[in-house]
Residue frames as qw, qx, qy, qz and C-alpha x, y, z in Angstrom:
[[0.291, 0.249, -0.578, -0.720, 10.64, 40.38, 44.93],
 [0.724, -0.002, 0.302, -0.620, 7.91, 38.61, 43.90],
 [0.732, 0.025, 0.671, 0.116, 7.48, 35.76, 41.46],
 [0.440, 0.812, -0.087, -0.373, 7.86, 37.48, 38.90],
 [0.724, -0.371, 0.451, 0.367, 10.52, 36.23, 35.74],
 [0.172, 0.747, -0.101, -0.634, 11.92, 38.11, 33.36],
 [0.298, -0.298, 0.868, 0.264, 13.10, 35.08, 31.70],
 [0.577, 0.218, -0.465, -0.635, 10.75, 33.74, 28.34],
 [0.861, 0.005, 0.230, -0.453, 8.39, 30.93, 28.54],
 [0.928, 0.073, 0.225, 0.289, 9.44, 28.93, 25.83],
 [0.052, 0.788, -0.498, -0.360, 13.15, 29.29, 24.15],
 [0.698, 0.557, -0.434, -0.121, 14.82, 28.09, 21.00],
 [0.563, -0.434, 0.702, 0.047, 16.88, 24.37, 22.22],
 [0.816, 0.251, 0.519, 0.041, 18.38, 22.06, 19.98],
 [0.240, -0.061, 0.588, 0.770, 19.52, 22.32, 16.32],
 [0.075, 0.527, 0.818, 0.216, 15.83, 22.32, 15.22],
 [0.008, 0.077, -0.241, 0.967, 14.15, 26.27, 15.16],
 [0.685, -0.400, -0.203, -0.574, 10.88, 24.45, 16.05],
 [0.661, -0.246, -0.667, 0.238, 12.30, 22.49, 18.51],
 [0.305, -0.708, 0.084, -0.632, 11.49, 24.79, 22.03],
 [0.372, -0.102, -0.706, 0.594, 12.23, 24.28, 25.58],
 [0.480, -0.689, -0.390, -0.378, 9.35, 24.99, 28.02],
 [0.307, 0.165, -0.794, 0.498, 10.87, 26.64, 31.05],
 [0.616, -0.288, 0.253, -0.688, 7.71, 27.01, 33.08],
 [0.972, -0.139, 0.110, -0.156, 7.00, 22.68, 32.91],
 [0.292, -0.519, 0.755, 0.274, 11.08, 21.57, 32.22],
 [0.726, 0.174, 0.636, 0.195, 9.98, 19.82, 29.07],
 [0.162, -0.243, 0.542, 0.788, 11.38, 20.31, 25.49],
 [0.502, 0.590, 0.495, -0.393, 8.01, 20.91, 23.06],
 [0.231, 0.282, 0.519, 0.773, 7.66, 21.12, 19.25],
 [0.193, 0.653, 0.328, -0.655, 6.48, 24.49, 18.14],
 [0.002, 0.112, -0.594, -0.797, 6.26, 23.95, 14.32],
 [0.383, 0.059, -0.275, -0.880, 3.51, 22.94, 12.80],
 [0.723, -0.205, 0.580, -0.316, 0.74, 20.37, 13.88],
 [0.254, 0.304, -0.824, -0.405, 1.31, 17.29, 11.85],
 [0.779, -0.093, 0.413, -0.463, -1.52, 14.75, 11.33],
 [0.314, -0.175, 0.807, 0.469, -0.95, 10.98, 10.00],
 [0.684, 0.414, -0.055, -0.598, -2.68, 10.57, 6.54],
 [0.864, 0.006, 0.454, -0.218, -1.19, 7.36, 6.13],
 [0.715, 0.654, -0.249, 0.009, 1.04, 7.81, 3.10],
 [0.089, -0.746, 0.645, -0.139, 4.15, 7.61, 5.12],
 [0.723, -0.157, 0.575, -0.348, 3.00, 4.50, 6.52],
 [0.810, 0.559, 0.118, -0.133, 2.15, 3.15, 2.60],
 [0.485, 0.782, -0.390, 0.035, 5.57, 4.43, 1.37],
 [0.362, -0.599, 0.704, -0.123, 7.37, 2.21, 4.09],
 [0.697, 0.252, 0.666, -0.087, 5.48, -1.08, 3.34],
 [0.644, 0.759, -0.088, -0.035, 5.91, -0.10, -0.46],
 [0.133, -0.813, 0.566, -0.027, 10.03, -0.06, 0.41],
 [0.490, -0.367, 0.788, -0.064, 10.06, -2.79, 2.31],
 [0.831, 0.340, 0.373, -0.235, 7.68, -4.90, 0.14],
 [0.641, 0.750, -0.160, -0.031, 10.02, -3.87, -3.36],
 [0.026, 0.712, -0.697, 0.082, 13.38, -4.72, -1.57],
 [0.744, -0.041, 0.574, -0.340, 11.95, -8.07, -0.68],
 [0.766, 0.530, 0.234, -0.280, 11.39, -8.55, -4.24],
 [0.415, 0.822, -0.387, -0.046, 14.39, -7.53, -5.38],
 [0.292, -0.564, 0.764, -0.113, 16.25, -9.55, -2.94],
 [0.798, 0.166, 0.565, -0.124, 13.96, -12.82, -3.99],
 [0.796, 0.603, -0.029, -0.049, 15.02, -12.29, -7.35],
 [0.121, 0.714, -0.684, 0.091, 18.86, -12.42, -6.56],
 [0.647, -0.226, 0.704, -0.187, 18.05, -16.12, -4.85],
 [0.829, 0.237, -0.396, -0.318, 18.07, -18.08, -8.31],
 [0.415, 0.175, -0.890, 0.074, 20.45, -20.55, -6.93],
 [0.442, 0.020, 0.711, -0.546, 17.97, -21.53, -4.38],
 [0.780, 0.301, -0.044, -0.547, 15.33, -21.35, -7.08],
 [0.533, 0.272, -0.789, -0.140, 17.63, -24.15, -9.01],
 [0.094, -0.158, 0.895, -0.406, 18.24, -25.99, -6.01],
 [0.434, 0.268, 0.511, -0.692, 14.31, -26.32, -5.74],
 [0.827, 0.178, -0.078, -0.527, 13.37, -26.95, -8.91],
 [0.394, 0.308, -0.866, -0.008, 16.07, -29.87, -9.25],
 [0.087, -0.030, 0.857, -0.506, 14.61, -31.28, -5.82],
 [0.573, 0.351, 0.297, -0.678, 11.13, -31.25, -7.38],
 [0.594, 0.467, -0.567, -0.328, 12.02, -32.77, -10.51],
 [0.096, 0.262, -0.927, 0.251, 13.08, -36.00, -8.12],
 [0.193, 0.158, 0.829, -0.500, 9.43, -36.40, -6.68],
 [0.024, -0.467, -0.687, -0.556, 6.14, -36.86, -7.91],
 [0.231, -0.863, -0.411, -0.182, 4.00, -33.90, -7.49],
 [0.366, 0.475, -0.392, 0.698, 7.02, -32.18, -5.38],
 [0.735, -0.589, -0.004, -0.335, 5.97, -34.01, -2.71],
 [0.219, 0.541, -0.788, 0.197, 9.22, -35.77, -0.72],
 [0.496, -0.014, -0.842, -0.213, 8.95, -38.60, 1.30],
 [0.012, 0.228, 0.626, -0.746, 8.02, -37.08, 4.73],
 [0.111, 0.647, 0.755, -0.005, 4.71, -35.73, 2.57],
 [0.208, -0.846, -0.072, 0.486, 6.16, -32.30, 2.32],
 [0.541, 0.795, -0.246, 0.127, 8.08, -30.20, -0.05],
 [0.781, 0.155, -0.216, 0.565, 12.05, -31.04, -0.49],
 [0.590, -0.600, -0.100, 0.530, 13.94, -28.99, 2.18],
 [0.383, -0.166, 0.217, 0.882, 15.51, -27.05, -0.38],
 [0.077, -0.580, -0.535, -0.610, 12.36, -25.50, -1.03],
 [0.315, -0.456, -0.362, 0.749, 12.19, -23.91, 2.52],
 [0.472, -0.291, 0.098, 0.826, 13.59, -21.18, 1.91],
 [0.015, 0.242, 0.618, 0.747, 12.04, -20.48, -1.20],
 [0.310, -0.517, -0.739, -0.299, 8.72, -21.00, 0.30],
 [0.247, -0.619, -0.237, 0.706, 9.56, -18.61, 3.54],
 [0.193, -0.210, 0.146, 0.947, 10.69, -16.17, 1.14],
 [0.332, -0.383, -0.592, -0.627, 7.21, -16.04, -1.38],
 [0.331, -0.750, -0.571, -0.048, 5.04, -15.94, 1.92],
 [0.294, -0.467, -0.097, 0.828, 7.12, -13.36, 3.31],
 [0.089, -0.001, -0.294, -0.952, 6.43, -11.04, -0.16],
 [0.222, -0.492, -0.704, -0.461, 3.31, -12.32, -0.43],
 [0.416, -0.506, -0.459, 0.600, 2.80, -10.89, 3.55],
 [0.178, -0.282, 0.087, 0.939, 4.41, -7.52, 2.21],
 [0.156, -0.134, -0.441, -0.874, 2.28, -6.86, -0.28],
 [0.299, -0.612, -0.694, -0.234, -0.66, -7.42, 1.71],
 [0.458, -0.504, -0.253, 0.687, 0.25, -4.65, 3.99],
 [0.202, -0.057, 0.320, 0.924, 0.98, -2.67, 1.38],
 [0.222, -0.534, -0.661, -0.478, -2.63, -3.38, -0.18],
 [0.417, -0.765, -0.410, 0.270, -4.05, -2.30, 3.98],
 [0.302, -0.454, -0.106, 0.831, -1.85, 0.47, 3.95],
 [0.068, -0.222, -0.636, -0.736, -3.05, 1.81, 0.38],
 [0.359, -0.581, -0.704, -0.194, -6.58, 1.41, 2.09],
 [0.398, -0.699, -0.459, 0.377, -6.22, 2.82, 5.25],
 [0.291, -0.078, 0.193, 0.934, -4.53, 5.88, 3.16],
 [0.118, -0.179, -0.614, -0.759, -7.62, 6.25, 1.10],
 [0.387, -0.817, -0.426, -0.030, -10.31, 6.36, 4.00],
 [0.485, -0.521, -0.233, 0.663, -8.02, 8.99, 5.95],
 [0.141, 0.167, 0.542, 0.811, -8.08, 10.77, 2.54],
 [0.289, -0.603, -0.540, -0.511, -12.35, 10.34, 2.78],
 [0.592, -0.770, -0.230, -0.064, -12.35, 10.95, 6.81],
 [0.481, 0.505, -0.385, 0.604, -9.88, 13.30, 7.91],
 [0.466, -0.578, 0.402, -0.537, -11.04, 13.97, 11.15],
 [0.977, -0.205, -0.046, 0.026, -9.87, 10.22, 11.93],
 [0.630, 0.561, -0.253, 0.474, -6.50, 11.32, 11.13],
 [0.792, -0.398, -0.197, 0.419, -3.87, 11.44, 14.44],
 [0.078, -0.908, 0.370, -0.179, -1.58, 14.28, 15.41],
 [0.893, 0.065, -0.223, 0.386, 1.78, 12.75, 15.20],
 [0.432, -0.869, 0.092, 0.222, 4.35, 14.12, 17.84],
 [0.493, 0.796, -0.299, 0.185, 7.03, 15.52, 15.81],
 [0.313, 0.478, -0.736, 0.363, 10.51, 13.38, 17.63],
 [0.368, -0.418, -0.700, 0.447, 8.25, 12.37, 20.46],
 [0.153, -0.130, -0.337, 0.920, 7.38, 15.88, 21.60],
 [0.104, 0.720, 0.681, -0.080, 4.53, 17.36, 22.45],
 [0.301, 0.622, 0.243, 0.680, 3.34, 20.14, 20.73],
 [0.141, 0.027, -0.451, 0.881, 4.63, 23.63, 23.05],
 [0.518, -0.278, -0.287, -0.757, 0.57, 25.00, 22.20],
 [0.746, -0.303, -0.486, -0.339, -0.48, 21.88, 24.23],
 [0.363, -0.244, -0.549, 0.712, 1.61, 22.26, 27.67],
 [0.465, -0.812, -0.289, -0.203, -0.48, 24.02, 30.41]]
């Protein structure tokens, strides 16, 4: 016999009915559609994170006390090392941290809104990791 095989290129593997198995290269391939990023996913994460941040800074009041009492003790809420009062840390981690988030958010928003004006900049995301079955040789 020759090389011949009666056996199908790709076949259905997985739970997924776009997920495929390539048996000519042994590698598992997505055969759904091509996905590309446009950047919203990205946005909607950094939105998440950015609003749980917030939500969590507002549950910290007893820090907040802690802080302003320890300010109320110094002039200018300056302590004597020349710094804010330790118990402002915390506080002060936590406000550059949102403040952080929401600049991300603001870049992500942006980079959404040129991918929007210039799709052909837009990536082919690999659906689980896999490459798409169309693109094995």
């Amino acid at each position: 016999m020759g090389g011949c095989s009666s056996q199908p290129r790709f076949v259905h593997h997985g739970g997924d009915p776009e997920m495929m198995f390539d048996n000519k290269t042994a590698q598992e391939c997505w055969a759904g559609p091509v996905q590309k990023d446009n950047g919203s996913a990205y946005r909607e994460e950094t939105y998440k994170n950015w609003q749980e941040n917030t939500q969590a800074l507002l549950k910290e009041t007893h820090e907040h006390d802690a802080c302003t009492s320890a300010l109320g003790k110094y002039p200018k809420g300056i302590d004597s090392s020349g710094t804010r009062p330790i118990e402002c840390w915390g506080e002060d981690a936590a406000y550059k941290l949102n403040n952080l988030l929401g600049e991300l958010y603001t870049n992500a928003s942006h980079r959404e809104d040129r991918l929007r004006e210039h799709p052909e900049e837009q990536k082919v995301i690999h659906v689980h990791g896999l490459a798409y079955c169309s693109a094995l040789k």
